[in-house]
N, C-alpha and C positions, 0 to 999 in steps of 0.2 A: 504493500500500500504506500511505505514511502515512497517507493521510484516515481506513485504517479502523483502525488503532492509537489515533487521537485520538476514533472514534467510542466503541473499547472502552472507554477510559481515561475518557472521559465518563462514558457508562454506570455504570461501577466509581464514579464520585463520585457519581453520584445515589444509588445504592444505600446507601454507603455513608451518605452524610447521610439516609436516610430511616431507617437502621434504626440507630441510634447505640448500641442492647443488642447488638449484631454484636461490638465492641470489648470487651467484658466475655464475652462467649463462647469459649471458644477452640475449642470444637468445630467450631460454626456457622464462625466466620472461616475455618477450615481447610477446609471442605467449601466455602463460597464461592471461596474465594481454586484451589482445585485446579478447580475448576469454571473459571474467568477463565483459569488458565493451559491448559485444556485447548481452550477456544475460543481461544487465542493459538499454540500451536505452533509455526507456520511461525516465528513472532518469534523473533529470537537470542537476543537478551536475557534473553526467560522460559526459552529453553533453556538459556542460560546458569547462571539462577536454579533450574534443576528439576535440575540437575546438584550445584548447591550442597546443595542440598537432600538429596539422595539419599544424600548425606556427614554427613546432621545424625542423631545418635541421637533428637533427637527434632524432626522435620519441622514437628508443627505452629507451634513457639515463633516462626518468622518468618514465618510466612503472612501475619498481620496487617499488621506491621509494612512491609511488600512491598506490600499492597494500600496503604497509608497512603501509603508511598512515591509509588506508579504516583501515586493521584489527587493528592497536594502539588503533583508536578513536574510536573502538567500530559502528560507526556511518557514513553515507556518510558527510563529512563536506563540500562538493563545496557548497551544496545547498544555500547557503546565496549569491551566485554570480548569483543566478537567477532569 
């Protein structure tokens, strides 16, 4: 199951570096970023984060910042909050 967390988290950084107006968007980041978490599910971690989330009056304001996170670390890091 790790290989294919590190194949998403891949994924999520090319994207991310090909479309760099993504970061000034916050609609588009929002619509990408719920899009990643919906192909991630099973992962704790993102359920951990879609739980945070569901508590935020306004959801979009960390989508981005959560994609930025995933691709930094290389790694899904919620997992320790599971």
């Amino acid at each position: 199951m790790t290989g294919q967390k590190d194949k998403s988290v891949h994924h999520m950084q090319i994207l991310v570096d090909a479309h760099p107006e993504w970061k000034k968007d916050r609609m588009l980041s929002y619509i990408i970023s719920r899009k990643y978490i919906a192909l991630n599910q099973k992962d704790r971690g993102l359920a951990y984060y879609q739980d945070y989330l569901s508590h935020d009056a306004n959801p979009a304001r960390g989508h981005l910042d959560y994609a930025r996170l995933l691709t930094q670390s290389g790694k899904l890091s919620y997992n320790r909050y599971s």
